[in-house]
DSSP file (Angstrom, degrees, kcal/mol; ACC not computed):
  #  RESIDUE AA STRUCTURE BP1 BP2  ACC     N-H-->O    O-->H-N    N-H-->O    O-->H-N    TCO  KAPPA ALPHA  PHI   PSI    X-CA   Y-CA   Z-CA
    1    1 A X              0   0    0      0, 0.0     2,-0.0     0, 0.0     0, 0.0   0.000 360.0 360.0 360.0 126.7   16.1  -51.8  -26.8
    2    2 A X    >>  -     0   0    0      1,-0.1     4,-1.9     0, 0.0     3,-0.7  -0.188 360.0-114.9 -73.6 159.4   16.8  -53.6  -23.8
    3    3 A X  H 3> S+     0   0    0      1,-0.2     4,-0.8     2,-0.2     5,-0.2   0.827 114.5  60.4 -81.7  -5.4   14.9  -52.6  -20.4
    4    4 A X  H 3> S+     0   0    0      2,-0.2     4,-0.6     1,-0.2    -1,-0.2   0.564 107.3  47.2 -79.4  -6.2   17.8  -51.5  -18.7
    5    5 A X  H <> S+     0   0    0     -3,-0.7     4,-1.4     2,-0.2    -1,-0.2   0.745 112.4  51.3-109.5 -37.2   18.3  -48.7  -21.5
    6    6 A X  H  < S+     0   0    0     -4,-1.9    -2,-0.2     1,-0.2    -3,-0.1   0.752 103.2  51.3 -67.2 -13.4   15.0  -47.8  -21.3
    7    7 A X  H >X S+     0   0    0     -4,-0.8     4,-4.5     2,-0.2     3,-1.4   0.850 115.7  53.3 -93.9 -39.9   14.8  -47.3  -17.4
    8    8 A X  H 3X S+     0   0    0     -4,-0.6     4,-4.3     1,-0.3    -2,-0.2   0.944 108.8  42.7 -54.7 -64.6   18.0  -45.0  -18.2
    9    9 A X  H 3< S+     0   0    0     -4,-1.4     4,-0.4     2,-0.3    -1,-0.3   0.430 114.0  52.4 -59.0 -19.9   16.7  -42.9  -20.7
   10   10 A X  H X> S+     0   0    0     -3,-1.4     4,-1.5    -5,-0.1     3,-0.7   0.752 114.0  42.4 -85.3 -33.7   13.7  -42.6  -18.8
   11   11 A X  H >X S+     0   0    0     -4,-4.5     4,-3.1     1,-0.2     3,-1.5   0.981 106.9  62.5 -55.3 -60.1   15.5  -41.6  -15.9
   12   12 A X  H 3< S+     0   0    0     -4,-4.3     4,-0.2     1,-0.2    -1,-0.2   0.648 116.6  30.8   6.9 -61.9   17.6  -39.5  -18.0
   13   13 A X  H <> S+     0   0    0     -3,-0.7     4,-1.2    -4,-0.4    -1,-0.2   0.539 121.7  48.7-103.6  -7.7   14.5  -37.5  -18.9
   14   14 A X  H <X S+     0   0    0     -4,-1.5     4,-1.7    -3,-1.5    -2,-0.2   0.934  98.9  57.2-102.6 -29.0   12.6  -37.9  -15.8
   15   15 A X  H  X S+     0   0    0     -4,-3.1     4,-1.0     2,-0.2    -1,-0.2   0.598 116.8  41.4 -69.9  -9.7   14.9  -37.1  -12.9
   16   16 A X  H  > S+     0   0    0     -4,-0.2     4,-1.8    -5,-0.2     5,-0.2   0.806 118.9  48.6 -99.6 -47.7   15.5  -32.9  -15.0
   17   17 A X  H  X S+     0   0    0     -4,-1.2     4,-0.9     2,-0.2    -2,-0.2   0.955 115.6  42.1 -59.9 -40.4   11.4  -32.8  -15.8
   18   18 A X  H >X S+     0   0    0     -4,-1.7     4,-4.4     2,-0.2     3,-1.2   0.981 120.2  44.2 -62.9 -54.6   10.8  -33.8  -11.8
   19   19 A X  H >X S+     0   0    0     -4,-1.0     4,-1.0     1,-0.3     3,-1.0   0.883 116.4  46.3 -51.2 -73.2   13.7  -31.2  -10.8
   20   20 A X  H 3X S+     0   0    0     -4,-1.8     4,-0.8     1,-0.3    -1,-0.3   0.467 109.9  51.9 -41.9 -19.6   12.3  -28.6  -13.2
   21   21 A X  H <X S+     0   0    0     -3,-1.2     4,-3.1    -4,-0.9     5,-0.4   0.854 110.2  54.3 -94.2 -49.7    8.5  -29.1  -12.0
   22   22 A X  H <X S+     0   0    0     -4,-4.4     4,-1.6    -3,-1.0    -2,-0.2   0.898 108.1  42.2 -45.0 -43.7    9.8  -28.6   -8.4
   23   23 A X  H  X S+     0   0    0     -4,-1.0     4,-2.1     2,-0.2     5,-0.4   0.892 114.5  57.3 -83.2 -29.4   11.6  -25.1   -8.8
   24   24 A X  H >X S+     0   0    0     -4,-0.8     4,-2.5     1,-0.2     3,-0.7   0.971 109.5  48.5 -42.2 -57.2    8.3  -24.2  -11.0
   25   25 A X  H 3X S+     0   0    0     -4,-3.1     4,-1.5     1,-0.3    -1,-0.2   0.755 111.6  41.6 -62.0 -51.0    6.6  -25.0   -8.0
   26   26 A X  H 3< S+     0   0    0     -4,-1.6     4,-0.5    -5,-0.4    -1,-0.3   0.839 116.7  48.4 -72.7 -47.1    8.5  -23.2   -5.8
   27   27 A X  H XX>S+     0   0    0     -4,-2.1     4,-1.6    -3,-0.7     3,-1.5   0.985 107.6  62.1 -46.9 -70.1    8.7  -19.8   -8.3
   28   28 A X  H 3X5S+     0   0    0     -4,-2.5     4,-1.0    -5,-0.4     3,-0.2   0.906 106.9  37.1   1.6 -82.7    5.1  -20.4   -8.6
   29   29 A X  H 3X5S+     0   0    0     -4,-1.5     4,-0.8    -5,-0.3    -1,-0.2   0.563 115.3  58.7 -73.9  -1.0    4.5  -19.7   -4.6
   30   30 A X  H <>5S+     0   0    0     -3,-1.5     4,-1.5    -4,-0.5    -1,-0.3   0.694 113.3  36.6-103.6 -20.0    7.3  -16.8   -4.5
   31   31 A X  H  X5S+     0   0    0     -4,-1.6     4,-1.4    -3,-0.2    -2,-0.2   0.554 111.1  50.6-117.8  -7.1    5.7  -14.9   -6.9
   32   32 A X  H  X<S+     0   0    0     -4,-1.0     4,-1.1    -5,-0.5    -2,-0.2   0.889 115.1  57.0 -86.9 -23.8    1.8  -15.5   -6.0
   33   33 A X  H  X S+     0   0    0     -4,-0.8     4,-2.0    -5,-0.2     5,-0.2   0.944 112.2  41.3 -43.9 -51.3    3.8  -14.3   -2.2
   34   34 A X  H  X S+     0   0    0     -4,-1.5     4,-1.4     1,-0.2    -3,-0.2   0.948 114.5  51.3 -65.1 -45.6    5.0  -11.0   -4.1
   35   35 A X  H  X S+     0   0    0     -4,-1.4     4,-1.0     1,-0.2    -1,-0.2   0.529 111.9  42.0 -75.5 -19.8    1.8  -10.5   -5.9
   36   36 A X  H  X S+     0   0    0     -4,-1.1     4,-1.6    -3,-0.2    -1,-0.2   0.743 114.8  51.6 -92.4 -21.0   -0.4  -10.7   -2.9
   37   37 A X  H >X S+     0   0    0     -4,-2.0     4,-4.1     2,-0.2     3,-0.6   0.974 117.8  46.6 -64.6 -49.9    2.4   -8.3   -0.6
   38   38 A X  H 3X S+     0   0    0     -4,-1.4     4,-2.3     1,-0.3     5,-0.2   0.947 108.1  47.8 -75.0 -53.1    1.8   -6.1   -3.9
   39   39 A X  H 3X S+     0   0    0     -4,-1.0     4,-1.5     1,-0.2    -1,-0.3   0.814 115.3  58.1 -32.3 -47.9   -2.2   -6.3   -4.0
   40   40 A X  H << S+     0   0    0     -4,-1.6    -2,-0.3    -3,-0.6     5,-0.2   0.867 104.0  44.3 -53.9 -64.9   -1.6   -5.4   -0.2
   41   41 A X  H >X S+     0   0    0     -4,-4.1     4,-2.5     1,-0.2     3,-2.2   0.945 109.1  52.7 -85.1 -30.5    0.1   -2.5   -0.5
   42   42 A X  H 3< S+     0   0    0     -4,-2.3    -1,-0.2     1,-0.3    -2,-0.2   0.717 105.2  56.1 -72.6  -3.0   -2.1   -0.7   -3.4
   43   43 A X  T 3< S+     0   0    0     -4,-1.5    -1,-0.3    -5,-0.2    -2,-0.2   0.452 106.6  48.3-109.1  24.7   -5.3   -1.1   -1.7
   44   44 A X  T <> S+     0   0    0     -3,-2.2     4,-2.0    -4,-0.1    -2,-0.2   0.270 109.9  63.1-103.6  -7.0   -3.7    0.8    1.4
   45   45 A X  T  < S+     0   0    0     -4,-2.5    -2,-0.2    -5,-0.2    -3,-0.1   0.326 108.8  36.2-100.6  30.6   -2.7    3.1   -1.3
   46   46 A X  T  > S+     0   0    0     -5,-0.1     4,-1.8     3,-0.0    -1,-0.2   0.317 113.0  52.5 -90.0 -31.5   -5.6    3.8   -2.0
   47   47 A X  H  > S+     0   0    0      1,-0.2     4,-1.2     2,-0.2    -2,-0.2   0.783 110.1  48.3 -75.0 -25.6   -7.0    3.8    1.0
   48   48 A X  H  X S+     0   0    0     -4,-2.0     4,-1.3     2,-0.2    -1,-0.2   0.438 108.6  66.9 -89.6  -2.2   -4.4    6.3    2.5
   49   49 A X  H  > S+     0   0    0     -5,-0.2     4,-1.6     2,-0.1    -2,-0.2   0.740 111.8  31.5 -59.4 -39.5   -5.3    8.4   -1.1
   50   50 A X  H  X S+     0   0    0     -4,-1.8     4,-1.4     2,-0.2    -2,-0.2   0.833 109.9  59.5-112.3  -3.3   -8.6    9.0    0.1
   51   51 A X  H  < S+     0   0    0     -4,-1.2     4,-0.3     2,-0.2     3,-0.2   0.965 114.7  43.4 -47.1 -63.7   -8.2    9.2    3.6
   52   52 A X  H >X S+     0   0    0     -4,-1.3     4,-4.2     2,-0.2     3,-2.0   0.881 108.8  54.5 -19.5 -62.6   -5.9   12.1    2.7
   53   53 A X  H 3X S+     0   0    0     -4,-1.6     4,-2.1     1,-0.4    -1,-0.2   0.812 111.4  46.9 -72.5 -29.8   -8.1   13.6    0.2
   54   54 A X  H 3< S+     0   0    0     -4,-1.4    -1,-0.4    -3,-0.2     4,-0.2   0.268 109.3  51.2 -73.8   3.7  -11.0   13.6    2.9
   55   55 A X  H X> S+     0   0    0     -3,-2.0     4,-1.2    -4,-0.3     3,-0.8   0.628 112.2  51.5-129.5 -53.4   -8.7   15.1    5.5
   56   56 A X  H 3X S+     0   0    0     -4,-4.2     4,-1.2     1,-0.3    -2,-0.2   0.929 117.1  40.4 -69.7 -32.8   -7.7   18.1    2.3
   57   57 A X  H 3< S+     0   0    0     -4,-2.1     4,-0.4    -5,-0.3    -1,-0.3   0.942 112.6  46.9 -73.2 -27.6  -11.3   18.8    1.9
   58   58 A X  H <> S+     0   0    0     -3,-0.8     4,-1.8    -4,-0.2    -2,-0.2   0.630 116.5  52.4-130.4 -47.5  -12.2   18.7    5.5
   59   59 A X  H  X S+     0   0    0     -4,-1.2     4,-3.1     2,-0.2     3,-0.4   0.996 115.5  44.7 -49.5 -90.3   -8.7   21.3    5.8
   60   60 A X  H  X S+     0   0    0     -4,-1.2     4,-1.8     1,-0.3    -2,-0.2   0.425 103.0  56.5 -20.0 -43.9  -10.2   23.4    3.2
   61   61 A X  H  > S+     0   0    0     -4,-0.4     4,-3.3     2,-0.2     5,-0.4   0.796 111.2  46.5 -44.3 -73.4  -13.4   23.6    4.3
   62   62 A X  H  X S+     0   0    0     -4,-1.8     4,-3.9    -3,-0.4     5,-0.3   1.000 103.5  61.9 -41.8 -74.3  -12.1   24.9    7.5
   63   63 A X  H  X S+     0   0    0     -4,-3.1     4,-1.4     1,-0.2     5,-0.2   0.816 106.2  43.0  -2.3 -80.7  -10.0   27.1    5.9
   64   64 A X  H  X S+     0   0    0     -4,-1.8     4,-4.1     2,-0.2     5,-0.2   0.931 113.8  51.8 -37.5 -55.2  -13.1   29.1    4.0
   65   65 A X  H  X S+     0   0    0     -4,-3.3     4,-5.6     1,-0.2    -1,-0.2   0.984 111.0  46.8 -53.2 -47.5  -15.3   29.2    7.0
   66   66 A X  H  X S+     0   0    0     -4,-3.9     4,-1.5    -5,-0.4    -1,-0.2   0.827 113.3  48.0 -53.9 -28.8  -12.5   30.6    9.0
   67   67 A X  H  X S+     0   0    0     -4,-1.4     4,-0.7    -5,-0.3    -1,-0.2   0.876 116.4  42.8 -67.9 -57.3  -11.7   33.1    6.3
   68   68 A X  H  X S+     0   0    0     -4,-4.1     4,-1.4     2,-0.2    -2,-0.2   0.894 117.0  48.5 -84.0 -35.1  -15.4   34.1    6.0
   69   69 A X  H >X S+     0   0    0     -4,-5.6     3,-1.2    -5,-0.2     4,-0.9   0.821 117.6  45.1 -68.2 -96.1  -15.9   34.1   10.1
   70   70 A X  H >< S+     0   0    0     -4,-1.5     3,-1.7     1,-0.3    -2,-0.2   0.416 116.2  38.8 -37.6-102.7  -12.9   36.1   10.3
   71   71 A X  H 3< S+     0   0    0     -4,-0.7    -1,-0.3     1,-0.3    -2,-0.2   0.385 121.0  40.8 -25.9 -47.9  -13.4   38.7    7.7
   72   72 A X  H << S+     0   0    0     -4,-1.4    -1,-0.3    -3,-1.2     2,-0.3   0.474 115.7  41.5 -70.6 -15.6  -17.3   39.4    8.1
   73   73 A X  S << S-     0   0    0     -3,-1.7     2,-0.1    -4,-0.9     3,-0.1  -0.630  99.5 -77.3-116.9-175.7  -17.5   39.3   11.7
   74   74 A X        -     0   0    0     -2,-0.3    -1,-0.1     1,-0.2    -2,-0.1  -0.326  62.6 -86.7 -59.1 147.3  -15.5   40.6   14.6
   75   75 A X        -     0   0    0      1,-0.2     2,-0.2    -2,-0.1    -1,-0.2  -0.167  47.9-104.6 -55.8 167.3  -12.3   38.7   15.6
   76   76 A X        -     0   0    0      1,-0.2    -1,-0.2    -3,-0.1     3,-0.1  -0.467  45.6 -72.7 -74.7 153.4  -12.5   35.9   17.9
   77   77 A X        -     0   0    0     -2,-0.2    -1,-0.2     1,-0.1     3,-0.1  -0.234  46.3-107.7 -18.7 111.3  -11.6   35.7   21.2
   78   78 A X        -     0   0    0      1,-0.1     6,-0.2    -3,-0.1     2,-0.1  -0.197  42.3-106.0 -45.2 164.3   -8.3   35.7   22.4
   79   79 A X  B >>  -A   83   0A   0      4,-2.3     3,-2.3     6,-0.2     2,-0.7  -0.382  53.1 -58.2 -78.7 157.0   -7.1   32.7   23.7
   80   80 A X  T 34 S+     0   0    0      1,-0.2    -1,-0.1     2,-0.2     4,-0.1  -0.247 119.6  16.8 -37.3  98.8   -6.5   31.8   27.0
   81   81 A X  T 34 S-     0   0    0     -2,-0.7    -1,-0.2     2,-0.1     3,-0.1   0.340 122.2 -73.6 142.4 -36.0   -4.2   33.9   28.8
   82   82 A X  T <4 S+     0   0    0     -3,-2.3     2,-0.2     1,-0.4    -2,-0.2   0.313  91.4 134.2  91.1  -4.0   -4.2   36.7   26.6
   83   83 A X  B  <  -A   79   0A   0     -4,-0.5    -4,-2.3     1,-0.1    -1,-0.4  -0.618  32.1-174.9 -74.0 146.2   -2.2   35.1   24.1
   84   84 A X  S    S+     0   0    0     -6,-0.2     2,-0.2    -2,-0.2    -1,-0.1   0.514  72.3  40.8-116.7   3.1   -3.8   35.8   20.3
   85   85 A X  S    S-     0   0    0     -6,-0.0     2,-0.4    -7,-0.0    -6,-0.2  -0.446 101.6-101.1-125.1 175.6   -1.2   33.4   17.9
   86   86 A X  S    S+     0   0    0     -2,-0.2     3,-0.1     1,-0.1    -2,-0.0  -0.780 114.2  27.2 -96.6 132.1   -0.3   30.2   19.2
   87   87 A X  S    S+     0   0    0     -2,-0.4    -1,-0.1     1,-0.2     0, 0.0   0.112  99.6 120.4  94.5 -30.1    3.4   30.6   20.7
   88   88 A X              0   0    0      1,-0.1    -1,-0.2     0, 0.0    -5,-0.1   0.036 360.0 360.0 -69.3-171.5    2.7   34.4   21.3
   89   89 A X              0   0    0     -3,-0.1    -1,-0.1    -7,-0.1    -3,-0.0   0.464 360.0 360.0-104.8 360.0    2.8   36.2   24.7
């Protein structure tokens, strides 16, 4: 084998391994891009899961008290105005 058939044949095989290591390379960084966007978004979905879930107990909570003020005691106050719903006259 001459060297000029060997520089060919290396070329041959090295200029498609070089191309091929580059788009790895590139695949590579698009998808560790997607994976952190994705990481991103489930720990603000979690984080807007328990924000929620602290704002339904918090709801709830109200809820009871109001139920149990209102049922055992005397009504509240009207509102200012004279009004006694929100939106009434």
């Amino acid at each position: 084998m001459t060297p000029d058939t060997a520089y060919w044949i290396l070329g041959a095989v090295a200029v498609p391994a070089i191309g091929w290591a580059i788009h790895m390379t590139f695949m590579l960084m698009k998808t560790k891009a997607e994976v952190t966007i994705l990481l991103k978004m489930h720990r603000g979905t979690n984080k807007n899961l328990e924000e929620n879930t602290r704002a339904i107990r918090s709801l709830t909570h109200y809820f009871r008290w109001f139920i149990t003020e209102t049922l055992e005691k005397e009504p509240p106050p009207p509102l200012e105005g004279g009004a006694t719903v929100v939106g009434g006259d």
